[in-house]
PQR file of N, CA, C, O and H, with PARSE charges and radii, in Angstrom:
ATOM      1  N   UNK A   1    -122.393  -5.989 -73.038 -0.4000 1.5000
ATOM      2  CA  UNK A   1    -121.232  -5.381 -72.407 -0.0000 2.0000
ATOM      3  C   UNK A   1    -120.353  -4.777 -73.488  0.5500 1.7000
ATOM      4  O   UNK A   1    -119.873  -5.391 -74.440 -0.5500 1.4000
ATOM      5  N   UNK A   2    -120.191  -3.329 -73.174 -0.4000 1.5000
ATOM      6  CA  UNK A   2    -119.189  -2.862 -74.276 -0.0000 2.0000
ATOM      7  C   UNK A   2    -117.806  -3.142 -74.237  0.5500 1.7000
ATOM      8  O   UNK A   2    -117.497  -3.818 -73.256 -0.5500 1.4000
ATOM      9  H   UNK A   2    -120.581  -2.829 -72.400  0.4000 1.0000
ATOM     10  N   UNK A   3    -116.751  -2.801 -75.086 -0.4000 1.5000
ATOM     11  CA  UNK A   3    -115.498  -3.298 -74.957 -0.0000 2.0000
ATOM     12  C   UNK A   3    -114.878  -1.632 -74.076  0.5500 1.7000
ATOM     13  O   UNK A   3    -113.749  -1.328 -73.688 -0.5500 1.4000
ATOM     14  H   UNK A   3    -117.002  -2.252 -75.883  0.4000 1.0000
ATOM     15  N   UNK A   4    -116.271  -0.817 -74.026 -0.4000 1.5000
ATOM     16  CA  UNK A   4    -115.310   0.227 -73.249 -0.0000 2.0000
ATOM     17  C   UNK A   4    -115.593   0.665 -71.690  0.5500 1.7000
ATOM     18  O   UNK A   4    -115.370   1.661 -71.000 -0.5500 1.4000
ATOM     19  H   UNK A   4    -117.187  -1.063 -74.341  0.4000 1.0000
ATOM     20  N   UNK A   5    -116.254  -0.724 -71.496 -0.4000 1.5000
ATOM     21  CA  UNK A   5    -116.955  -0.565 -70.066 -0.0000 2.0000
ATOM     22  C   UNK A   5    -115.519  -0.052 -68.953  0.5500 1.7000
ATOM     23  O   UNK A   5    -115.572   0.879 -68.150 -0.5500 1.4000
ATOM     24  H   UNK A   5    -116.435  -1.532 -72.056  0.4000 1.0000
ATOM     25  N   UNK A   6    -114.463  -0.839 -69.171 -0.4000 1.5000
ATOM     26  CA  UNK A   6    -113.180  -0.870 -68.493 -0.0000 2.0000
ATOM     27  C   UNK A   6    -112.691   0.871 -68.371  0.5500 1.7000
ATOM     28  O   UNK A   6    -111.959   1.447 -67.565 -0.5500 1.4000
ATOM     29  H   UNK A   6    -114.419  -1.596 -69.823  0.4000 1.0000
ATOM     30  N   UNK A   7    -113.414   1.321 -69.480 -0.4000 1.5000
ATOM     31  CA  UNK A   7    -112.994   2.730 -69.550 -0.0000 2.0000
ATOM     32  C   UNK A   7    -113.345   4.087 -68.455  0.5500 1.7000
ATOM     33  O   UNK A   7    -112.690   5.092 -68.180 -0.5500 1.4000
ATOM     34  H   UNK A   7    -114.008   0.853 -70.134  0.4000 1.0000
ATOM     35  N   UNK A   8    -114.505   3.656 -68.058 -0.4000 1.5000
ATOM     36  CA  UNK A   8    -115.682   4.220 -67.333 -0.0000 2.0000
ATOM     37  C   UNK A   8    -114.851   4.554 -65.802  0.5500 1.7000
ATOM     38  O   UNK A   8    -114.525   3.527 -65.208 -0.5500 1.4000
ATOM     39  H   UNK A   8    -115.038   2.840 -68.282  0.4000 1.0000
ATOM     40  N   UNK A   9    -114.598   5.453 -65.331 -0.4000 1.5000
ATOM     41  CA  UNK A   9    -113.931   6.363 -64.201 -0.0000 2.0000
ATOM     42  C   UNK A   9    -115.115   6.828 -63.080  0.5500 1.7000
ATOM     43  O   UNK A   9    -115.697   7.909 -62.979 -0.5500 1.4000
ATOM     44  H   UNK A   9    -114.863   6.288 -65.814  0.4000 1.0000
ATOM     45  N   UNK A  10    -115.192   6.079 -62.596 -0.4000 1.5000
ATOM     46  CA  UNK A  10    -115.652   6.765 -61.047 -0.0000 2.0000
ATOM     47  C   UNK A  10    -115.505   7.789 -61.187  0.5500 1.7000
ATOM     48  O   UNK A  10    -114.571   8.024 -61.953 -0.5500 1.4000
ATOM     49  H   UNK A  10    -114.719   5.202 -62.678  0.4000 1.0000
ATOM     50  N   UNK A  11    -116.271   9.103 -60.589 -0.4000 1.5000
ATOM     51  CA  UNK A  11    -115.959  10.633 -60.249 -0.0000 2.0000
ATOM     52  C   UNK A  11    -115.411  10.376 -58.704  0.5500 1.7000
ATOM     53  O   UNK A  11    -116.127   9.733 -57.936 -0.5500 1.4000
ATOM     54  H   UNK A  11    -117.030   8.913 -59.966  0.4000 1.0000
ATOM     55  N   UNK A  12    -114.338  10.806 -58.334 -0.4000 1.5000
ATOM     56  CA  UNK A  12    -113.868  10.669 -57.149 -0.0000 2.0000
ATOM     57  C   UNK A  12    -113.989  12.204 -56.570  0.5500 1.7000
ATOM     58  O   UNK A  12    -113.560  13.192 -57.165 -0.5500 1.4000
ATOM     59  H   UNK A  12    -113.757  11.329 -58.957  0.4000 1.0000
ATOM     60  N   UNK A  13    -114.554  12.214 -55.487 -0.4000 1.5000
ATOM     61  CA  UNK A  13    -114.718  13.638 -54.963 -0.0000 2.0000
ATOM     62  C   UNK A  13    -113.817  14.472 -54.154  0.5500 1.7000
ATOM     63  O   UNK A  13    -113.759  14.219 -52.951 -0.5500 1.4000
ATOM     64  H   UNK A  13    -114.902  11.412 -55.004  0.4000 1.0000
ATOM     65  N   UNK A  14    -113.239  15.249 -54.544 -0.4000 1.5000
ATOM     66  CA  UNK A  14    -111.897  16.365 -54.621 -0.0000 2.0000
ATOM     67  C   UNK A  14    -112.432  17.305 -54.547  0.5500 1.7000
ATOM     68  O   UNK A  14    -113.394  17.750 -55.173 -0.5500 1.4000
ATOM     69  H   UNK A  14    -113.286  15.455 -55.521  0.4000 1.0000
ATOM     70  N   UNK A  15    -111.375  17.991 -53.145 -0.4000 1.5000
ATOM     71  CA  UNK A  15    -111.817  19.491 -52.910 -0.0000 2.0000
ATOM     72  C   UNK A  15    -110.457  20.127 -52.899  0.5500 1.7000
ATOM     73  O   UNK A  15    -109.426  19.547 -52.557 -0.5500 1.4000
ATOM     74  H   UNK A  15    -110.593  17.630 -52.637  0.4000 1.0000
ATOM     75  N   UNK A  16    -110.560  21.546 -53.360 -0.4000 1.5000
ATOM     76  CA  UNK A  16    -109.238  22.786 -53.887 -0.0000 2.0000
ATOM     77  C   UNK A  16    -109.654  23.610 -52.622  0.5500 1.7000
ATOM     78  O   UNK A  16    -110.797  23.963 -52.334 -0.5500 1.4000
ATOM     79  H   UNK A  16    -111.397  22.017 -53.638  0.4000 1.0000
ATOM     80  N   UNK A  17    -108.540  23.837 -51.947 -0.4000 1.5000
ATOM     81  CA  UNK A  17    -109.085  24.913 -50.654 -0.0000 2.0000
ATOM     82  C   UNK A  17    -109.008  26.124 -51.014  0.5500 1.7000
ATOM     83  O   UNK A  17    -107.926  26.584 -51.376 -0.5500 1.4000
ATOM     84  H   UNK A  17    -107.611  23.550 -52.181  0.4000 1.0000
ATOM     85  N   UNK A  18    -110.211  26.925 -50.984 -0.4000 1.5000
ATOM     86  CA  UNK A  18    -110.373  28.004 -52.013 -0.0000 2.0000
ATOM     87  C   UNK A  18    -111.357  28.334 -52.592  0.5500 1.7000
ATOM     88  O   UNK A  18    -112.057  29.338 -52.462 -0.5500 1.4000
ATOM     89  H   UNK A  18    -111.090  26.551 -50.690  0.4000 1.0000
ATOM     90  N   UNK A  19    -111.465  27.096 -53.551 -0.4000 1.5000
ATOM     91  CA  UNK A  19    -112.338  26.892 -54.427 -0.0000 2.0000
ATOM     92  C   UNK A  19    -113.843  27.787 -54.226  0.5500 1.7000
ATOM     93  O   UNK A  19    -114.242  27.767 -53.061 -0.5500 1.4000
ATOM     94  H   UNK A  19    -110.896  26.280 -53.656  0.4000 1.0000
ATOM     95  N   UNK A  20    -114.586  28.446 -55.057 -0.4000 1.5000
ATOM     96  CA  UNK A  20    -115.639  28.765 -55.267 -0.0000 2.0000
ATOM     97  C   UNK A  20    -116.583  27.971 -54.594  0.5500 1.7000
ATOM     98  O   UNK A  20    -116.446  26.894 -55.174 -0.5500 1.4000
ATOM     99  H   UNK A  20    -114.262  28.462 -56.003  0.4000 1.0000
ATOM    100  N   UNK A  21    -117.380  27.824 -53.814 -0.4000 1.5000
ATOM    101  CA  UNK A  21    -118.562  26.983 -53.275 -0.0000 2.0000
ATOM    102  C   UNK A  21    -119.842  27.139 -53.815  0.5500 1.7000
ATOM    103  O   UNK A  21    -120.766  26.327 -53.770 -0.5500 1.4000
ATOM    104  H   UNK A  21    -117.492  28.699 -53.343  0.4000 1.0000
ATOM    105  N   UNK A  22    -119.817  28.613 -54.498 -0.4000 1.5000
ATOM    106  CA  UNK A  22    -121.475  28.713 -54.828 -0.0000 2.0000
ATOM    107  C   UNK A  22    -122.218  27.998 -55.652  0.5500 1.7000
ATOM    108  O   UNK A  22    -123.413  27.728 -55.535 -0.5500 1.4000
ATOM    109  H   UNK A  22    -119.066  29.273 -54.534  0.4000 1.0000
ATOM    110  N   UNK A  23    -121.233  27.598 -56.768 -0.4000 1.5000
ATOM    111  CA  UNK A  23    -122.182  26.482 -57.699 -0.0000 2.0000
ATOM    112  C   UNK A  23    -122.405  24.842 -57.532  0.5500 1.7000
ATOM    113  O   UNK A  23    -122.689  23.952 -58.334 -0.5500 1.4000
ATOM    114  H   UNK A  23    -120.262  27.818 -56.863  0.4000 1.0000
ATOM    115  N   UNK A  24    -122.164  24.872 -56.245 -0.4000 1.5000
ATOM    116  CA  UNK A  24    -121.804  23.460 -55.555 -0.0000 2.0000
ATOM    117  C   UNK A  24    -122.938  23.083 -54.757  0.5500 1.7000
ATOM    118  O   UNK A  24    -123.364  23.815 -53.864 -0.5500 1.4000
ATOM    119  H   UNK A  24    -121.933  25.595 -55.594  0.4000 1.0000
ATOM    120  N   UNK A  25    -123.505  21.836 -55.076 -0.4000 1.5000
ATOM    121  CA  UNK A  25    -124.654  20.994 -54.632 -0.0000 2.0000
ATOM    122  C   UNK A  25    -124.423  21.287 -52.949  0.5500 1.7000
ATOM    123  O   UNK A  25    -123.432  21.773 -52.404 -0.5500 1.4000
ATOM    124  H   UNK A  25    -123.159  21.241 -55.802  0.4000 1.0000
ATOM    125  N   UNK A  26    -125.696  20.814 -52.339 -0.4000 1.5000
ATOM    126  CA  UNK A  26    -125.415  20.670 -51.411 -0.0000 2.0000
ATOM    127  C   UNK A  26    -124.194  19.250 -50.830  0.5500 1.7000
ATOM    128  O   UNK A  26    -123.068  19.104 -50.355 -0.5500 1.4000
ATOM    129  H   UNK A  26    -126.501  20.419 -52.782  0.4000 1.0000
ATOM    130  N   UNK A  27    -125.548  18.359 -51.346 -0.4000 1.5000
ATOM    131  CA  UNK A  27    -124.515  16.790 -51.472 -0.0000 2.0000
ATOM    132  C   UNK A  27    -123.412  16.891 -51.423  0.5500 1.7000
ATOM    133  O   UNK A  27    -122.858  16.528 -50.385 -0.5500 1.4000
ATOM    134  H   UNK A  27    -126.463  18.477 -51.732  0.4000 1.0000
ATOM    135  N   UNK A  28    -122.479  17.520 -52.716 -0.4000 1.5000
ATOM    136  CA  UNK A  28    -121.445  17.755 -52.914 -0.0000 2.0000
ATOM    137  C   UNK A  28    -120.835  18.458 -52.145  0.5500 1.7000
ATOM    138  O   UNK A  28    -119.622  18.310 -52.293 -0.5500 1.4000
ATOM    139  H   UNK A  28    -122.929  17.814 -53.560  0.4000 1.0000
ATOM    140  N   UNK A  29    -121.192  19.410 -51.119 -0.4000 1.5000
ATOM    141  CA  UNK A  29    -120.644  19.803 -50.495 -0.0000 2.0000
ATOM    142  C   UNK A  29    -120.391  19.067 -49.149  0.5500 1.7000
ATOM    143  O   UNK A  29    -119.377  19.229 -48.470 -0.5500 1.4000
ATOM    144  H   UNK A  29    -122.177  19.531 -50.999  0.4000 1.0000
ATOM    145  N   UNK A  30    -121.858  17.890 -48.708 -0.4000 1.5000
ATOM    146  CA  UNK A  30    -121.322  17.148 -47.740 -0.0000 2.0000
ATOM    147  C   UNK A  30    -120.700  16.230 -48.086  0.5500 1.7000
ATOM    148  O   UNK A  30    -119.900  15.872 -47.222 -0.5500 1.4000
ATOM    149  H   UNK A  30    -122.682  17.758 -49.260  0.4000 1.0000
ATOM    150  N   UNK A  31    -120.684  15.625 -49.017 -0.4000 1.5000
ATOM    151  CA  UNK A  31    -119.504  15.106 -49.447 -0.0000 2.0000
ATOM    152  C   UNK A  31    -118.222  15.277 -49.480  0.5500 1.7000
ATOM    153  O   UNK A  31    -117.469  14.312 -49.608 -0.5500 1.4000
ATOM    154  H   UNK A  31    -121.334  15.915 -49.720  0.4000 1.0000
ATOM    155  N   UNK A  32    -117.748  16.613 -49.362 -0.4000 1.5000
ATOM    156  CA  UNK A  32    -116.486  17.115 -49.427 -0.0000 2.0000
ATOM    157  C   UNK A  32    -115.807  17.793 -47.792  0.5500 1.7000
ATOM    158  O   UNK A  32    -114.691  18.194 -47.460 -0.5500 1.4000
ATOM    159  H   UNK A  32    -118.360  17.397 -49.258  0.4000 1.0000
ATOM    160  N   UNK A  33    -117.335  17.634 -46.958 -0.4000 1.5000
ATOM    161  CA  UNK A  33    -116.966  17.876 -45.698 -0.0000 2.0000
ATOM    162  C   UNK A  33    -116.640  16.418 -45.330  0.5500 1.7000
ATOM    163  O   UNK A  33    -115.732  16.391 -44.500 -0.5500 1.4000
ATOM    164  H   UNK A  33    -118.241  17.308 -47.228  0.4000 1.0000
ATOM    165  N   UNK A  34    -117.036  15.332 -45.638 -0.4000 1.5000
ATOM    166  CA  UNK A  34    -116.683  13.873 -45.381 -0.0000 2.0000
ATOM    167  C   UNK A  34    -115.405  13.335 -45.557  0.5500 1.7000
ATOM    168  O   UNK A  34    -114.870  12.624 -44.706 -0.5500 1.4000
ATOM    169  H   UNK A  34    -117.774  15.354 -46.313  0.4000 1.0000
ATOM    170  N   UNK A  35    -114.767  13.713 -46.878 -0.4000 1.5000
ATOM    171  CA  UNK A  35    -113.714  13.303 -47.382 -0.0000 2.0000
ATOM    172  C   UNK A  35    -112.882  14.565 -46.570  0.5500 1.7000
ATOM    173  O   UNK A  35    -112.092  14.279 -45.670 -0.5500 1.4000
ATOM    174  H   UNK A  35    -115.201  14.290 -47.570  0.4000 1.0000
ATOM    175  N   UNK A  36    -113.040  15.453 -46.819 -0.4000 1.5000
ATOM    176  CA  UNK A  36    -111.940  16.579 -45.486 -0.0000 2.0000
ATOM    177  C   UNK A  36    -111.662  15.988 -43.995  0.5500 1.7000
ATOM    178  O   UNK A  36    -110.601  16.071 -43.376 -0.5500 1.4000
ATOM    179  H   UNK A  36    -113.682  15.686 -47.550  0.4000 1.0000
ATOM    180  N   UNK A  37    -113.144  15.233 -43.473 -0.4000 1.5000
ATOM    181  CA  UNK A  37    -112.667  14.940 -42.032 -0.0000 2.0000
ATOM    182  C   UNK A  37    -112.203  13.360 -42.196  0.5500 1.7000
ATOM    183  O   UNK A  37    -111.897  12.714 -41.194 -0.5500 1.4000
ATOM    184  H   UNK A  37    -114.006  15.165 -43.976  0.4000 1.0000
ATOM    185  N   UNK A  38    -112.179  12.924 -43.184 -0.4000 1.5000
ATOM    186  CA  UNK A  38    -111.552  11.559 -43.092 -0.0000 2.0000
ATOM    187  C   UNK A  38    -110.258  12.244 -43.300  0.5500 1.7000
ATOM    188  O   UNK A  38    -109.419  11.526 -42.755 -0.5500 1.4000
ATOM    189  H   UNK A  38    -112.428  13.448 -43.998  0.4000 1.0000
ATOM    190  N   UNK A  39    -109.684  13.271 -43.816 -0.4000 1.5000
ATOM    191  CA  UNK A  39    -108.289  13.479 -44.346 -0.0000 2.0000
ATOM    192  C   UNK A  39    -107.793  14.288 -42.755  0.5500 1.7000
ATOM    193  O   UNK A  39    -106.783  13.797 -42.250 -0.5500 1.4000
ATOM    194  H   UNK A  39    -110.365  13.854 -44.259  0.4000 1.0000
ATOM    195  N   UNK A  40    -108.203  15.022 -42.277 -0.4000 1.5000
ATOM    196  CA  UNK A  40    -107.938  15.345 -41.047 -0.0000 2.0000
ATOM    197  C   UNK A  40    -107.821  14.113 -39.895  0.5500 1.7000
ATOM    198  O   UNK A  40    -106.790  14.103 -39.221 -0.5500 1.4000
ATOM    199  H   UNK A  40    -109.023  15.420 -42.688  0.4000 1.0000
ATOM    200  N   UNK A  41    -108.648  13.270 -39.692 -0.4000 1.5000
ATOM    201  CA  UNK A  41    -108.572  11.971 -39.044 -0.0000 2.0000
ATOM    202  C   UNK A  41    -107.203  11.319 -39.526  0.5500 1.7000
ATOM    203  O   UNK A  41    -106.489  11.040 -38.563 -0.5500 1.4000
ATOM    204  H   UNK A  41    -109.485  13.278 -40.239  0.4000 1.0000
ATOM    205  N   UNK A  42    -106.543  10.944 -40.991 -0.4000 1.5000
ATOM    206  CA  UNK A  42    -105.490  10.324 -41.367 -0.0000 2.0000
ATOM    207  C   UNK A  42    -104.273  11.171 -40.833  0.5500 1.7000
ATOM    208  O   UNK A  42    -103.426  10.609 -40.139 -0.5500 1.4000
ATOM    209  H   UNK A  42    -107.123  11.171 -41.774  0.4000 1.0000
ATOM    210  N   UNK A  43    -104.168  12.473 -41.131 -0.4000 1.5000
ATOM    211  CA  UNK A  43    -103.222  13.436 -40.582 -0.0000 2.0000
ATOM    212  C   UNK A  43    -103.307  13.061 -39.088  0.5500 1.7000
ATOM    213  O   UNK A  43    -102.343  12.333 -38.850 -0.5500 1.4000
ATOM    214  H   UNK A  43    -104.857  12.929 -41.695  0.4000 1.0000
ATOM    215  N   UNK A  44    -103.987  13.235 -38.081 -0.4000 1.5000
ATOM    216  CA  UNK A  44    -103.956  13.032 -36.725 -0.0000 2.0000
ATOM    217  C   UNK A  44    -103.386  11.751 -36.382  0.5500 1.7000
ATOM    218  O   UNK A  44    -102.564  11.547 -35.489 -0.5500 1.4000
ATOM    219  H   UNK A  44    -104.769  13.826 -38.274  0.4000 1.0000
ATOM    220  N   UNK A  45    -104.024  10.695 -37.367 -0.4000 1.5000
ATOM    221  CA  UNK A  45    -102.927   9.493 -36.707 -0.0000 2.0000
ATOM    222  C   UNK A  45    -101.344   9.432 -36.995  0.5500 1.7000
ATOM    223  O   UNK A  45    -100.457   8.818 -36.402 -0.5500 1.4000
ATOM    224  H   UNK A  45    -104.692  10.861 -38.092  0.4000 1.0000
ATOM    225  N   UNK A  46    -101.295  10.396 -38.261 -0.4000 1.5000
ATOM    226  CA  UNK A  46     -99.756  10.252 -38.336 -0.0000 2.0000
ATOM    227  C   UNK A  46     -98.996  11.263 -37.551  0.5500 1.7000
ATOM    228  O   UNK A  46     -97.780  11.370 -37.391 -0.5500 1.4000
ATOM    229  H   UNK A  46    -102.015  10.894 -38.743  0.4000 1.0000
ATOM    230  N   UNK A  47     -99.957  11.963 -37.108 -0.4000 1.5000
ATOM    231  CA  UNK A  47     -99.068  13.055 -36.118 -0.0000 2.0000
ATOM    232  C   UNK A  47     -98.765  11.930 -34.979  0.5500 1.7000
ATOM    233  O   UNK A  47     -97.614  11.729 -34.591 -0.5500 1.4000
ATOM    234  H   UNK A  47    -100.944  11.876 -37.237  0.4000 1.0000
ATOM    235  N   UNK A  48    -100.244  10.985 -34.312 -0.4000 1.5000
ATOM    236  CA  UNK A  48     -99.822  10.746 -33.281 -0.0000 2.0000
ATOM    237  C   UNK A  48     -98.550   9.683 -33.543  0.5500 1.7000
ATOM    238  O   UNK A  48     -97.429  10.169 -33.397 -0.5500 1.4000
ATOM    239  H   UNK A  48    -101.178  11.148 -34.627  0.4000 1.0000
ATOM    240  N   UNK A  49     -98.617   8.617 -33.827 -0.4000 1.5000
ATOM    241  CA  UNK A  49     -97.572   7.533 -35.089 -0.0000 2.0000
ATOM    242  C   UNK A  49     -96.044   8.505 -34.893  0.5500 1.7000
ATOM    243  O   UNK A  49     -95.087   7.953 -34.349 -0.5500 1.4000
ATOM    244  H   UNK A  49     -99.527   8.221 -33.946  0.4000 1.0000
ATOM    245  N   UNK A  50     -95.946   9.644 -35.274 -0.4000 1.5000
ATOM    246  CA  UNK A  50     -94.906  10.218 -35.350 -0.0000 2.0000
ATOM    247  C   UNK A  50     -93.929  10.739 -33.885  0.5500 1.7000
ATOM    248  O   UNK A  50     -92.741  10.673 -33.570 -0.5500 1.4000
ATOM    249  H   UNK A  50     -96.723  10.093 -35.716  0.4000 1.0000
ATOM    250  N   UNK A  51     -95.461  11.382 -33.119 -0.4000 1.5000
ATOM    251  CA  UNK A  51     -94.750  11.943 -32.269 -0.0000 2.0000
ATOM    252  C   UNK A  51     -94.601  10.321 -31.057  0.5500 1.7000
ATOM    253  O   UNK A  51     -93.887  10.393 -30.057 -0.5500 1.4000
ATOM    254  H   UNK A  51     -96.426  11.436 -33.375  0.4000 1.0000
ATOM    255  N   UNK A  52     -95.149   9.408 -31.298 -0.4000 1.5000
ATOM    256  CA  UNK A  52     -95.268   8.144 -30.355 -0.0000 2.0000
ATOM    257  C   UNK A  52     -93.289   7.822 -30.793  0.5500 1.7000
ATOM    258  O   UNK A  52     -92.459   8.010 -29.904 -0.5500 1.4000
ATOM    259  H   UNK A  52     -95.729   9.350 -32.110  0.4000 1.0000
ATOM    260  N   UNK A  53     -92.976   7.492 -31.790 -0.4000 1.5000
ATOM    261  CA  UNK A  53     -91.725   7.069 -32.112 -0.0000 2.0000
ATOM    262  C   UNK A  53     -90.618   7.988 -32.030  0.5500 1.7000
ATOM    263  O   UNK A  53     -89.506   7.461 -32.020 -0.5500 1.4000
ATOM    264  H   UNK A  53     -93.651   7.339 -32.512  0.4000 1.0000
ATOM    265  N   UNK A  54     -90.659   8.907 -31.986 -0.4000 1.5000
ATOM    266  CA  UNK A  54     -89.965  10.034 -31.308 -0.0000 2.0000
ATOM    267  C   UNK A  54     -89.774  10.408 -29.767  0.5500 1.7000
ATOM    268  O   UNK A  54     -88.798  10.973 -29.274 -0.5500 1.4000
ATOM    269  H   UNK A  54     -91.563   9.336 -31.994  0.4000 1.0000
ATOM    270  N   UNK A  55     -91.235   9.844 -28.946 -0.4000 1.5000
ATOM    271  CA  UNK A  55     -91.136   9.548 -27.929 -0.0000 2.0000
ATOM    272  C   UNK A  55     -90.349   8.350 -27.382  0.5500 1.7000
ATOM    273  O   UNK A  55     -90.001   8.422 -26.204 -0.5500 1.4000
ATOM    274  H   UNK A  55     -92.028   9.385 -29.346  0.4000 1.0000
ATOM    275  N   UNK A  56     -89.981   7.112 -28.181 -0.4000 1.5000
ATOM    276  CA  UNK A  56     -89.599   5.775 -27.834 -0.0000 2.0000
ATOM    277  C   UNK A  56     -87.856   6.458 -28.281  0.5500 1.7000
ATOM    278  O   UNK A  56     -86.909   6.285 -27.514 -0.5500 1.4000
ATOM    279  H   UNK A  56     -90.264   7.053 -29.139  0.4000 1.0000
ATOM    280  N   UNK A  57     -87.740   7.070 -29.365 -0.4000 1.5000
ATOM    281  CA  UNK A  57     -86.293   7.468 -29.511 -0.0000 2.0000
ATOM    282  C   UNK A  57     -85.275   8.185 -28.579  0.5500 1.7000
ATOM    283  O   UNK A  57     -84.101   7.933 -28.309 -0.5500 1.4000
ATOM    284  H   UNK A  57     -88.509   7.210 -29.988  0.4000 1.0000
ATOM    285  N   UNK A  58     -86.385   9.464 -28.060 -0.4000 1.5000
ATOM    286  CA  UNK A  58     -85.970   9.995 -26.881 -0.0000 2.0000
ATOM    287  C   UNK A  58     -85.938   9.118 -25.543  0.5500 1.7000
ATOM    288  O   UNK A  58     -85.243   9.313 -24.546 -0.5500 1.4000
ATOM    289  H   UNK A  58     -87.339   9.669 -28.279  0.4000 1.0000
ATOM    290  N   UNK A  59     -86.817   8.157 -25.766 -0.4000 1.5000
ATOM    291  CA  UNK A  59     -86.480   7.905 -24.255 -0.0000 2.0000
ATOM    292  C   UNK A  59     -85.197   6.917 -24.093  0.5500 1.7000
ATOM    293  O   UNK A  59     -84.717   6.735 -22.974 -0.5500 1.4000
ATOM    294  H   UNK A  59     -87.382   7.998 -26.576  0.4000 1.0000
ATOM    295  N   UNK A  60     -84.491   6.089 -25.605 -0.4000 1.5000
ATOM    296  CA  UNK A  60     -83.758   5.674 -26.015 -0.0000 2.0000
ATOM    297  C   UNK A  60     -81.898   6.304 -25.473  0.5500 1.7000
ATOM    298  O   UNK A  60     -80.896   5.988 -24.831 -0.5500 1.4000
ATOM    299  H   UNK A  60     -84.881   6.237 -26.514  0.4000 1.0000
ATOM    300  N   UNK A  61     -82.482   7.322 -26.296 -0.4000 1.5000
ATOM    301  CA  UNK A  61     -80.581   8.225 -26.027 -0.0000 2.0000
ATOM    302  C   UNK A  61     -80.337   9.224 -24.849  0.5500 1.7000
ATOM    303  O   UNK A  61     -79.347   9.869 -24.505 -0.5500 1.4000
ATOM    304  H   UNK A  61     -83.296   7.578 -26.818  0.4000 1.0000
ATOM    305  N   UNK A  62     -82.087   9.073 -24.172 -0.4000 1.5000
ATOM    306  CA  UNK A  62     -81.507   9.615 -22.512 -0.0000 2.0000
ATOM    307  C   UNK A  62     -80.950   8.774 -21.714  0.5500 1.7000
ATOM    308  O   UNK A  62     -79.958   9.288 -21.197 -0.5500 1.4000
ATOM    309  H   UNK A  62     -82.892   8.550 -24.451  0.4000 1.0000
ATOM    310  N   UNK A  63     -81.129   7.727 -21.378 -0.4000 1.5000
ATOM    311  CA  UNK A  63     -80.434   6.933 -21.150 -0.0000 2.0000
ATOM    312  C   UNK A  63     -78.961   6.440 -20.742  0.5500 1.7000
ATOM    313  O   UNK A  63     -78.728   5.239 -20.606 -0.5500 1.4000
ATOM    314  H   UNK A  63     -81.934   7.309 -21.798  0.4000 1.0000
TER
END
């Protein structure tokens, strides 16, 4: 075991919207459609999260 094992970084897979696609694996590219619809899935719950407590507020000060 080296003393620089601790050093060693995961490649975490990141996409630039934009970005060039042509020199891009396939993999890598489903990979980056994976991590996009998990990030679209997180956005949707906080839309719903958001607009749910906004709903409980309004129904609060009609009242």
């Amino acid at each position: 075991m080296s003393l620089f094992d601790d050093d060693k970084q995961v490649k975490k897979t990141v996409h630039e919207i934009g970005a060039d696609l042509a020199t891009i694996s396939v993999e890598e590219l489903r990979a980056r459609i994976d991590l996009l619809r998990a990030e679209i899935a997180r956005l949707e719950a906080e839309i719903a999260s958001k607009s749910s407590s906004r709903n409980v507020a309004e129904g609060l000060f009609k009242k």
